[in-house]
VMD Tcl script that draws the C-alpha trace (Angstrom):
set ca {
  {139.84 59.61 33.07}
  {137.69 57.69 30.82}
  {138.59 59.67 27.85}
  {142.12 59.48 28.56}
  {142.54 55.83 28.54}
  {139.85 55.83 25.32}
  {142.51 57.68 23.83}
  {145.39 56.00 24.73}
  {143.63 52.49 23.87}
  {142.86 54.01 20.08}
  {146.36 55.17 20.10}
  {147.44 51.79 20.94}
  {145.78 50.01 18.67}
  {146.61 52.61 15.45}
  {149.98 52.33 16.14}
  {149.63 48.37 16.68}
  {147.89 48.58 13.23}
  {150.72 50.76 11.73}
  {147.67 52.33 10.22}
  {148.00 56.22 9.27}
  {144.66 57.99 9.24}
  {144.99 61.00 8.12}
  {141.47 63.25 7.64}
  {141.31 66.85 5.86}
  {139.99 69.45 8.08}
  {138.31 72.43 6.68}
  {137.26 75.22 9.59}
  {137.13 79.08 10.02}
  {140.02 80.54 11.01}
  {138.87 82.85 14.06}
  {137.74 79.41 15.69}
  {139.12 78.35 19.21}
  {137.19 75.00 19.06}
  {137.79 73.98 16.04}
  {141.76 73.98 16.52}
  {141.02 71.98 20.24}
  {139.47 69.28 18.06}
  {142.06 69.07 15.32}
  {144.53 68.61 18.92}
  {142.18 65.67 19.89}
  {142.55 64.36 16.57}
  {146.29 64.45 16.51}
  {146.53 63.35 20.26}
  {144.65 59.85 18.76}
  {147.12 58.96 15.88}
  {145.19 61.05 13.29}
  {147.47 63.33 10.79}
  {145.01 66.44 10.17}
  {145.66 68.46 7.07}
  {144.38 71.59 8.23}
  {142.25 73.96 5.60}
  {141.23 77.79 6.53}
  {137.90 78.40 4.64}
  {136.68 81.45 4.34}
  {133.23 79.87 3.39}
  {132.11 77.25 5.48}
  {128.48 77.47 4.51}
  {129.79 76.30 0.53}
  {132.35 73.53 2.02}
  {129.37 71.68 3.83}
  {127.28 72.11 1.15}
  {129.70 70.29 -1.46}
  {130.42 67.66 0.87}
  {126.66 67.00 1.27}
  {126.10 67.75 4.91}
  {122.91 68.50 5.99}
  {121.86 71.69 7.65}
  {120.45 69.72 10.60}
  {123.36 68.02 11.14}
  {125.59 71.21 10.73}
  {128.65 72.12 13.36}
  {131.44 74.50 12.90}
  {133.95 72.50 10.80}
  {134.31 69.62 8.70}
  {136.44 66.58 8.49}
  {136.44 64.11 5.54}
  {138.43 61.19 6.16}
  {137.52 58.17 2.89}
  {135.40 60.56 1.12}
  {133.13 60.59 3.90}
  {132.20 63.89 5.72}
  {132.69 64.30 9.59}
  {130.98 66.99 10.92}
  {131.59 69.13 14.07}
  {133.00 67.55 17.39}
  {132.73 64.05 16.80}
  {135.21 61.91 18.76}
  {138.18 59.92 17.32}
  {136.54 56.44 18.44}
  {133.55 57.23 16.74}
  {135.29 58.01 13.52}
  {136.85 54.74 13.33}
  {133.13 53.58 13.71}
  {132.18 55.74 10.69}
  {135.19 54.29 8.38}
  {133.94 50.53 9.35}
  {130.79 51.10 8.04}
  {130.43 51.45 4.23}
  {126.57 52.44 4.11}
  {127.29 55.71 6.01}
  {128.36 58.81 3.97}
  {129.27 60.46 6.74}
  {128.89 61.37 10.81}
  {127.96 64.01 12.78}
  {127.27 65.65 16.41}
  {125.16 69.00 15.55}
  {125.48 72.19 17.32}
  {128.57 72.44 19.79}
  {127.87 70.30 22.92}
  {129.83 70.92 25.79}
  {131.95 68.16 26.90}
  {132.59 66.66 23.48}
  {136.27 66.96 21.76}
  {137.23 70.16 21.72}
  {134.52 71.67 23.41}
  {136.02 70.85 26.84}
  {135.52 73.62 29.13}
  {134.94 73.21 33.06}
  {133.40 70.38 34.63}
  {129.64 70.10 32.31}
  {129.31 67.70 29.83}
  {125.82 68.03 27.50}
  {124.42 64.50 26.30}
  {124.93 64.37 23.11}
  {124.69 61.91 20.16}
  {126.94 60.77 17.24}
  {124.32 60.58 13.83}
  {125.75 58.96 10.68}
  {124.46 59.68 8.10}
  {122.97 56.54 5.38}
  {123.37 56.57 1.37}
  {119.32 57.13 1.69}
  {119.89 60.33 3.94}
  {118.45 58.55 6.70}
  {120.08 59.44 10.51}
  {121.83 56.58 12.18}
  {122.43 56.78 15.82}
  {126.70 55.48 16.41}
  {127.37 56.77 19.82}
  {125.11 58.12 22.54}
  {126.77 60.07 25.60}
  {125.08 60.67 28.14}
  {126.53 63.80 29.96}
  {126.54 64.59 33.49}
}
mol new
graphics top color blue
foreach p $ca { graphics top sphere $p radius 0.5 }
foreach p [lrange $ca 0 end-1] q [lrange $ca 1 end] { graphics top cylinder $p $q radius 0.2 }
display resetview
């Protein structure tokens, strides 16, 4: 429930905005998860252009994502990199703060965007990442 008016808020307020985000996606194309997060993406005003890598590893590494911070795809959205399931809110975070190169939420937590399966949610937390490569807690959730 909370998610669902989250979303419909940020959807509100993008469309109030007459703002069009639009963030490149670059995934795998075998992945189930990955294509659940570009929906959750859409579902909150984003336009995804959707790229099929067949080297993920090199992607990430251009962008400058760290292997500790490392998911199964990558967004970039204003030349900065958003890695794995990181919610929509949380990206508007990233794009209103111009010391951050990028975001993250390593690994694959259950719960988050896209990784929505059954009732568990994992605490997890939303890192961005500083121009000194320094972590930057944005979100914390706690699970259940």
């Amino acid at each position: 429930m909370r998610r669902s008016l989250l979303a419909l808020c940020l959807f509100t307020s993008l469309a109030q905005a007459g703002e069009a985000l639009t963030i490149d996606v670059h995934r795998d194309a075998n992945c189930g998860c990955c294509k659940a997060w570009i929906d959750h993406l859409q579902d909150n005003g984003f336009t995804v252009n959707d790229h099929v890598e067949a080297d993920m590893s090199a992607v990430k590494q251009k962008l400058g994502v760290p292997p500790r911070l490392a998911s199964c795809h990558t967004g970039v959205i204003d030349g900065k990199f958003v890695e794995g399931h990181v919610p929509a809110a949380d990206i508007l975070k990233l794009r209103q703060r111009p010391d951050l190169i990028g975001a993250a939420v390593p690994g694959m937590p259950m719960g988050s965007p896209g990784m929505e399966y059954g009732n568990r949610i994992d605490a997890y937390q939303v890192i961005g990442l500083d121009k000194q490569r320094q972590d930057v807690v944005l979100s914390d959730y706690p699970g259940n």
